[in-house]
C-alpha positions as CSV (number, residue, x, y, z in Angstrom):
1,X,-28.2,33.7,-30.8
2,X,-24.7,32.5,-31.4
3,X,-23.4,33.3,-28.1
4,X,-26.5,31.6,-26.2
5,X,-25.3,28.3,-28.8
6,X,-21.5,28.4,-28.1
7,X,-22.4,29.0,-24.2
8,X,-24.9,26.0,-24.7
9,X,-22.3,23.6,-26.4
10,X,-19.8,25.0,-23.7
11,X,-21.5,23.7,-20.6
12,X,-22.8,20.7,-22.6
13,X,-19.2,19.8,-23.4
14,X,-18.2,20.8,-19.7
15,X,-20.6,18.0,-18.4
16,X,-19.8,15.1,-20.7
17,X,-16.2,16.2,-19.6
18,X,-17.1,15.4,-16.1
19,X,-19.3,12.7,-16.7
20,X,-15.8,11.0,-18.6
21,X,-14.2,12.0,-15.1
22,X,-16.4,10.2,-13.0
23,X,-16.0,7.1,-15.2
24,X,-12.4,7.2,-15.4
25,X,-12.0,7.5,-11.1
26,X,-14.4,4.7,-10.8
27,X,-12.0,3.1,-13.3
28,X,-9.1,3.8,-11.6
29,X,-10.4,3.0,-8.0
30,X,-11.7,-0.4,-8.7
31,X,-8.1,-1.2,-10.3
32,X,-6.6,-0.1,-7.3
33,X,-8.5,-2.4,-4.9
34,X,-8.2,-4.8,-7.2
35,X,-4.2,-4.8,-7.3
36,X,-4.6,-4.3,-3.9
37,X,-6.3,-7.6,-3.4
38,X,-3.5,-9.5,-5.6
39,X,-0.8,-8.4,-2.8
40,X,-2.9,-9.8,-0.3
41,X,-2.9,-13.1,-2.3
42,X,0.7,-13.1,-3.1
43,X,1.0,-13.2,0.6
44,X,-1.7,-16.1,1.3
45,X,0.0,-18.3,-0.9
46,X,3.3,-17.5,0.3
47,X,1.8,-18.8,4.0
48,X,0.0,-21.7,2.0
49,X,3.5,-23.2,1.0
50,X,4.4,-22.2,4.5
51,X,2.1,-24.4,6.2
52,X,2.8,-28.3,5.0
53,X,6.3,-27.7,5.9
54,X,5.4,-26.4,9.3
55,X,3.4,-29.8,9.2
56,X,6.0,-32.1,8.8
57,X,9.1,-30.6,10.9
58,X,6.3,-31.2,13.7
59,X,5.0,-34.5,12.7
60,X,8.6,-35.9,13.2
61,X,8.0,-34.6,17.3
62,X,4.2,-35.0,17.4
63,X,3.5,-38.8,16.7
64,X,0.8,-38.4,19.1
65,X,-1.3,-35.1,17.4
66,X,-2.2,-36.5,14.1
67,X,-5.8,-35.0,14.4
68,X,-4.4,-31.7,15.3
69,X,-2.0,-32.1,12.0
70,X,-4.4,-32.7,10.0
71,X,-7.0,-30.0,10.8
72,X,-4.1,-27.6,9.8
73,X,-3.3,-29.5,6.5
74,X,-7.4,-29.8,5.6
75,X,-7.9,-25.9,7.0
76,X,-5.1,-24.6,4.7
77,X,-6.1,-26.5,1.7
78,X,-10.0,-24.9,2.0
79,X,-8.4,-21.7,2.4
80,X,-6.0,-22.1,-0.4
81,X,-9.1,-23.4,-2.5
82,X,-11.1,-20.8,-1.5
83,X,-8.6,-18.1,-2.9
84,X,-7.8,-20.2,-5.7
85,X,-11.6,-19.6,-6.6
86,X,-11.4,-16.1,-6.4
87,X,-9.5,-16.5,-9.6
88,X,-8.1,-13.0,-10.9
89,X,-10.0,-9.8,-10.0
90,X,-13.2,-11.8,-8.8
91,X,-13.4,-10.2,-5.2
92,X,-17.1,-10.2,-4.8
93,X,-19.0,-10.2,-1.3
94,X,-19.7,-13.9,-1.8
95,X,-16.0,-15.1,-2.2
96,X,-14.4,-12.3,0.3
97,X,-17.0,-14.0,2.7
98,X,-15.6,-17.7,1.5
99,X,-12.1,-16.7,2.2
100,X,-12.4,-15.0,5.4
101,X,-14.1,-18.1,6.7
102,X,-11.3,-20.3,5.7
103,X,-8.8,-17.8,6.7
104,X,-11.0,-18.2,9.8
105,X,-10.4,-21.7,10.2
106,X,-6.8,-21.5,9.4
107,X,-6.1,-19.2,12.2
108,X,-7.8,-21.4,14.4
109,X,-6.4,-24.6,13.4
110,X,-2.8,-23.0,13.7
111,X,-3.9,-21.5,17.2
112,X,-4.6,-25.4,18.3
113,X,-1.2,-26.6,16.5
114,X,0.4,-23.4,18.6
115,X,-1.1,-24.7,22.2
116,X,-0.1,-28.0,21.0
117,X,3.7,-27.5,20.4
118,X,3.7,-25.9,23.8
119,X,3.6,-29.3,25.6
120,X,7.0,-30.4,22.8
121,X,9.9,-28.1,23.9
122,X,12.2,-30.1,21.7
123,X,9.8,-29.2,19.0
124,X,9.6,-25.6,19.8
125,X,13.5,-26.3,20.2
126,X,14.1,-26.9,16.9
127,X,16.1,-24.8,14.7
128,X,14.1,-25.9,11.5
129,X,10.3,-25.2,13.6
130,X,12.2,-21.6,14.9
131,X,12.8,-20.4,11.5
132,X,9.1,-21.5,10.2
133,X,7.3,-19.8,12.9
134,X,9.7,-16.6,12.6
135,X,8.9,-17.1,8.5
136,X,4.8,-17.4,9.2
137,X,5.1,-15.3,11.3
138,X,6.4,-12.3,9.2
139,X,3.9,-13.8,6.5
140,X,1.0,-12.5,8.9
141,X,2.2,-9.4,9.1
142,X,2.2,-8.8,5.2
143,X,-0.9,-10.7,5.1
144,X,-2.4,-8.2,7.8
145,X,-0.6,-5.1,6.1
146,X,-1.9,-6.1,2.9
147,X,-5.1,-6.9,4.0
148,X,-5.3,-3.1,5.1
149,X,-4.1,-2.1,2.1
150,X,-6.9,-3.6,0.3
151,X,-9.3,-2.0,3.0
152,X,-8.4,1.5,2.7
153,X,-8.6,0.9,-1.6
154,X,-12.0,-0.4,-0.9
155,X,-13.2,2.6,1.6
156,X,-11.7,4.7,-1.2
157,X,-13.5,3.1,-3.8
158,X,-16.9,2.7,-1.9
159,X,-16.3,6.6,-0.7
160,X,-16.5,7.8,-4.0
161,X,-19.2,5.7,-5.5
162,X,-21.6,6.7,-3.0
163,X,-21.3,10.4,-3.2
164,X,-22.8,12.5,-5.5
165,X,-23.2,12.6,-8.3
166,X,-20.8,9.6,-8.7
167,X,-23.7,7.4,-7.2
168,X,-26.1,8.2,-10.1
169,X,-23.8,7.3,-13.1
170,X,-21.8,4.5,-10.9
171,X,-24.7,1.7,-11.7
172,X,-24.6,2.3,-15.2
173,X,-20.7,2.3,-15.6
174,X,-20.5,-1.4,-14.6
175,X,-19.9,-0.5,-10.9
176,X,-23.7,-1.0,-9.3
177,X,-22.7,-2.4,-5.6
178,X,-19.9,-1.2,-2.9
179,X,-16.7,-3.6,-2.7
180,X,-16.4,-5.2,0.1
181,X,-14.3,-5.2,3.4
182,X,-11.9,-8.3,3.9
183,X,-11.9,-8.5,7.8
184,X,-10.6,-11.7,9.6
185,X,-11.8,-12.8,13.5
186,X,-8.3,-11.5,14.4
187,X,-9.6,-7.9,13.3
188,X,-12.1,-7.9,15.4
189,X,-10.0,-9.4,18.6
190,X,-7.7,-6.3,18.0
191,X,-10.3,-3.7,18.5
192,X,-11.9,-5.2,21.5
193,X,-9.8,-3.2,24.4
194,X,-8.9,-5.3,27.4
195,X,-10.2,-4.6,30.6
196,X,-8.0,-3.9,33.3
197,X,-8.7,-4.3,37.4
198,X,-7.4,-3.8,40.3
């Protein structure tokens, strides 16, 4: 009989043990999608403080493109809010879907301010708009490499939450829905291949 109660309290102990395990990585993967988001955000706002000064080296050329200005200026400050809202570690579905539409709306209101600026080759001229646009534009490139980051955390995260038997204890550990994906319009441009003819 004392065998049969050590082997019992064994494999007992043995599955609390893994039970602690599966915590602890759900633990640890949320964290790291989480600090995966915050780089993602240190880049936003870096482009945030980018944008009014973008605005005003170009006001001085375009008199004439105040409503274009503008819709940059009111785009960036939705976007800025709607990561400001986010506030720290709150990344759920509803606000990555708030700041990918703003993010949205950025890009296209600094696509029209781009196909604007083509028709002011002073403008474009400019040593003060050259090293903006080379700055923003080295900002995207964090922003998207970030943002990929964040994706591949979140995959991880989701991966593991769904499989078993992380799936049945992840619900009652604090973790009871899948992260979600941050995925701009540009994302999706990327993976459409173009079409070639002859």
């Amino acid at each position: 009989m004392a065998i049969s109660t050590i082997i019992f309290w064994l494999v007992l102990l043995g599955l609390v043990i893994y039970v602690i395990s599966i915590y602890n990585t759900l633990v640890t993967l949320k964290n790291r999608y989480l600090n995966a988001f915050s780089q993602i955000e240190v880049q936003l706002k870096r482009r945030y403080d980018l944008i009014p000064n973008l605005v005003e080296t170009a006001k001085a050329y375009m008199a004439h493109e105040r409503e274009t200005l503008e819709a940059v200026t009111n785009a960036r400050n939705d976007a800025a809010a709607a990561l400001k809202a986010m506030g720290s570690g709150n990344v759920g579905g509803a606000e990555i879907a708030k700041l990918a539409s703003a993010e949205n709306a950025l890009q296209g209101a600094l696509g029209k301010l781009n196909v604007t600026m083509e028709a002011y080759p002073d403008l474009r001229a400019s040593e003060n708009m050259q090293q903006l646009a080379e700055e923003l534009t080295s900002t995207e490139n964090r922003v998207a490499f970030a943002r990929q980051g964040y994706n591949d955390a979140v995959m991880g995260f989701n991966s593991y939450r769904q499989s078993f038997p992380p799936v049945f204890f992840a619900a009652r550990f604090g973790h009871p829905a899948d992260a979600t994906l941050l995925e701009f319009e540009d994302s999706a441009a990327i993976q459409v291949a173009p079409k070639v003819s002859f």
